[in-house]
N, C-alpha and C positions, 0 to 999 in steps of 0.2 A: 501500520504497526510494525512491531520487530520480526514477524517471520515474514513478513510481503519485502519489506526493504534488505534482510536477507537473501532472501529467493532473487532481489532483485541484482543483487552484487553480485551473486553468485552466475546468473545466466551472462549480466553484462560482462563480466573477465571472462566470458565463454567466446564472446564475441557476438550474444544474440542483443539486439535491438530495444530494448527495455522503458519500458513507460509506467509509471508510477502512478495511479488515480485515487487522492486518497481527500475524504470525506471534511476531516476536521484541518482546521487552519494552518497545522505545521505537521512533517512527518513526528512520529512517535509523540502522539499527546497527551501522553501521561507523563513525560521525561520535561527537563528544563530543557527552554527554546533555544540556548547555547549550543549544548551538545544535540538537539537535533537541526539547528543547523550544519553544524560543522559533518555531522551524515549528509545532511542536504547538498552541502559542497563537495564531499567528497562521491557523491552517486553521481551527479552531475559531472564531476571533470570524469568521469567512466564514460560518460556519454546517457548516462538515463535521464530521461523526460520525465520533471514531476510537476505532478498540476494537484496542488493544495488548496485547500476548498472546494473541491470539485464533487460531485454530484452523477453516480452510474445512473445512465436513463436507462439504457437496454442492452440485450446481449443476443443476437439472433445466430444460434447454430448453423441454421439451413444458410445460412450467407456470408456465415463467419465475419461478421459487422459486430462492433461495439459500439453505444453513444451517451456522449458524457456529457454533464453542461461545467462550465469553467467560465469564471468569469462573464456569465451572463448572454455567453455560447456555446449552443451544443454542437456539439464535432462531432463525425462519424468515423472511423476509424473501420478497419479492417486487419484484424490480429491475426497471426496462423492461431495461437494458444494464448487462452487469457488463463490465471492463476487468480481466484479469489479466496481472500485470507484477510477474514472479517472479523478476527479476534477471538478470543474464548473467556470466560468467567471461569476460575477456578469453583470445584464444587468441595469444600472441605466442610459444612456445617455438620454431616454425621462423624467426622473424624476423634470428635469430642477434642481438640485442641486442647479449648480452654483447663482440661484437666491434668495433659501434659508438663505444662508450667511453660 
């Protein structure tokens, strides 16, 4: 989503090592496939790893391991710091909108 591929710009011009694991078939899946391409290309010449369609299997504290399946393999990986940013639902139905205009 937009604050994970944020977080992710942001550490990659840091100069940290950046891997992108994200659930649905393209980043930002709510947006046209165009423009999150052209984010896809632009995280990529940064240097971030994005595996689209991918699937978190586990995340073990005690051994600092991550495992994901991509493409119909699971990888294990070993992060210092993972960032999970799973999205939010706006909560506005008490806000009475509708009588705003």
């Amino acid at each position: 989503g937009v604050i994970g591929c944020e977080f992710a710009s942001i550490y990659s011009r840091l100069g940290t090592k950046v891997s992108i694991v994200e659930m649905a078939p393209q980043l930002l899946p709510g947006e046209d496939e165009d423009i999150a391409n052209i984010l896809r290309e632009k995280l990529e010449k940064d240097g971030v790893k994005i595996f689209t369609g991918a699937v978190l299997k586990g995340l073990n504290n005690y051994k600092k391991q991550a495992s994901f399946e991509y493409e119909g393999i699971t990888h294990e990986v070993t992060p210092e710091f993972v960032l999970v940013s799973v999205g939010r639902k706006p909560r506005v139905q008490q806000l009475g909108l509708e009588k705003a205009g």
